[in-house]
C-alpha positions, 0 to 999 in steps of 0.5 A, a space after each residue: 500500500 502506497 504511503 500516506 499522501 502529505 498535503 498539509 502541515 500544522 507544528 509537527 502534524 502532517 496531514 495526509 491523504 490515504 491512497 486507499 480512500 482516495 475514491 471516497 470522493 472529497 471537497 475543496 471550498 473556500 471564498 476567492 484567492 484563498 488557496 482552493 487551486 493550490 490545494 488541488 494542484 498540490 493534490 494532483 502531483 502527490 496522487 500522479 508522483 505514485 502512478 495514478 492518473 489524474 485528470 482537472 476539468 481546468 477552464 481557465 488555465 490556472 492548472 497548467 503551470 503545473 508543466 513547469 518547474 515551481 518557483 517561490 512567488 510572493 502571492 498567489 496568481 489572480 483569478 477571475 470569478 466564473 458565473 455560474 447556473 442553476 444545475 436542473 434536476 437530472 443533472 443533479 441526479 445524475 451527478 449523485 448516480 457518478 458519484 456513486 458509482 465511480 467508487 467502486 472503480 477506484 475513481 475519486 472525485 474531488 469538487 471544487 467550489 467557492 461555496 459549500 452550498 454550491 454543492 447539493 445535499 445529495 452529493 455532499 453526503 458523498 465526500 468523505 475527505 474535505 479542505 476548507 479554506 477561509 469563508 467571508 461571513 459578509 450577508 445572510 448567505 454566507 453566514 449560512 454557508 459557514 455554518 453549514 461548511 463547520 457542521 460537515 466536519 469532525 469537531 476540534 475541542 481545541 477550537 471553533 471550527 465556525 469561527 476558525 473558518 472566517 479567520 483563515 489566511 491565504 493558504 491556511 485550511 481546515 482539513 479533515 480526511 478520512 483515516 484508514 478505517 473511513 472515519 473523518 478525522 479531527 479537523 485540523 487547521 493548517 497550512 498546505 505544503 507549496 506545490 513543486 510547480 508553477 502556480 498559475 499559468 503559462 505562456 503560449 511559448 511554453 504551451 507550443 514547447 510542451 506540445 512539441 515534445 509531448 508524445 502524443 504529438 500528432 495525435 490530438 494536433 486536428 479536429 475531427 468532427 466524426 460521423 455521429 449517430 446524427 449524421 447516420 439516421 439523417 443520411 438512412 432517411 435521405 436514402 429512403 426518401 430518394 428510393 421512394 421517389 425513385 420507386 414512384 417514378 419507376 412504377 409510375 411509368 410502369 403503370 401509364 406504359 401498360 394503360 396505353 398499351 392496353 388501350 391500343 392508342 386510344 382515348 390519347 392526346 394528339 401533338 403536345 397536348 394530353 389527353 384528359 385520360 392521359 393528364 389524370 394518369 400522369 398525375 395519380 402515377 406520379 404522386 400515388 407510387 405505392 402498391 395501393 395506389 397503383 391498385 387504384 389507378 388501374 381500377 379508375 381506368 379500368 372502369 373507364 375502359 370497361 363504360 368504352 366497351 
């Protein structure tokens, strides 16, 4: 079993993340520029430094400075706030189903939010090894969420873990992960340990140099747009349209073929201009192609032929 994961450091306590129940899911909160991406860039390198693959759904770029070698920086990176909707139900639903369900696969989802209330209930429930950094109390929505945030973890007697959440500094957290048994341990408050590297992102220069020596080079360099389910049923139903069109004007002709050879000549009109037989035939024949219509027609001109007789 790999050894324990060491993300944060308070005196001589290190708190560290167990391999093992890392697919019991977790949290990462706390209010903006406190250290939520740090964490999760700390987070990702001690998972990848023993073999397990990581991916992070990174909008911005914040992440990929982790491509680069790390430097002490005086502050942290600055970010911009994504706006953010109101998920519906079945997404909701579905994100509970996931969550669920990927543990069993040895999959560990780890969420990461401004808020705790961002998270639904349902999910929440779900994530056993929680960081969260400093919270401002500053309207009724944000005292809820403090509250909310100190109520889901294991309680310190040493201290408040409500008031400790307003009074985190950058890069301080309350922490509380899962011990080997899956119980949440005592929350601690302390610092994480920096990242080995860059924090924040990186130029073009150092993206194109990174693409250029990845092996995977050449593999993922264009956009293919394949051929989707979309595209398949739309060109069955163009075919089918175009065979029945086909099939139309072939059984059509049939049809006007053996009427005016069954009529030997007769009743037909003379230069350019149909006769009005010839006019209503045409016109059933090439808007009638199926089995029944064709019955009709040559029931109209049977008629017709049999009143002549």
């Amino acid at each position: 079993m790999p050894d324990p994961l060491i993300i944060a450091r308070s005196g001589d306590v290190e708190l560290a993340l167990l391999p093992a129940l890392a697919n019991r899911h977790g949290l990462i909160t706390g209010a903006t520029g406190t250290g939520k991406t740090v964490t999760l860039q700390v987070l990702a390198e001690r998972i990848s430094s023993i073999g397990v693959p990581v991916f992070m759904a990174d909008v911005k770029g914040d992440l990929a400075g982790m491509s680069q070698p790390g430097a002490i920086s005086p502050k942290f990176a600055e970010r911009l706030k994504l706006l953010g909707i109101d998920a519906p139900k079945v997404l909701l639903d579905r994100i509970e189903q996931v969550v669920r369900l990927v543990r069993s696969k040895g999959v560990g989802v780890f969420f990461v939010t401004q808020n705790p209330l961002d998270v639904p209930d349902i999910v929440l429930g779900q994530l056993g090894n929680r960081v969260q950094h400093a919270l401002r109390a500053f309207t009724p929505r944000d005292q809820k969420a403090v509250k909310t945030a100190a109520e889901t973890m294991r309680a310190n007697p040493k201290f408040s873990t409500e008031k400790a959440i307003t009074e985190l500094g950058v890069g301080e957290a309350l922490i509380s992960f899962l011990d080997e048994k899956g119980r949440p341990n005592v929350v601690e408050r302390a610092f994480v340990l920096p990242p080995a590297s860059r924090i924040g992102p990186i130029t073009t220069e150092e993206r194109n140099a990174v693409i250029a020596a990845s092996s995977l080079r050449g593999t993922y360099d264009k956009s293919i747009d394949r051929e989707s389910a979309y595209e398949k049923l739309k060109g069955r139903a163009t075919t089918s349209a175009d065979a029945a069109t086909a099939g139309g004007a072939t059984a059509g002709g049939g049809v006007w073929d053996s009427i005016k050879g069954s009529m030997g000549g007769l009743m037909t009109g003379t230069g350019r201009k149909d006769s009005l037989v010839e006019a209503i035939a045409k016109s059933a024949a090439r808007t009638i192609g199926s089995t029944v219509g064709r019955e009709i027609v040559r029931g109209v001109l049977g008629s017709l032929l049999g009143r002549r007789r």
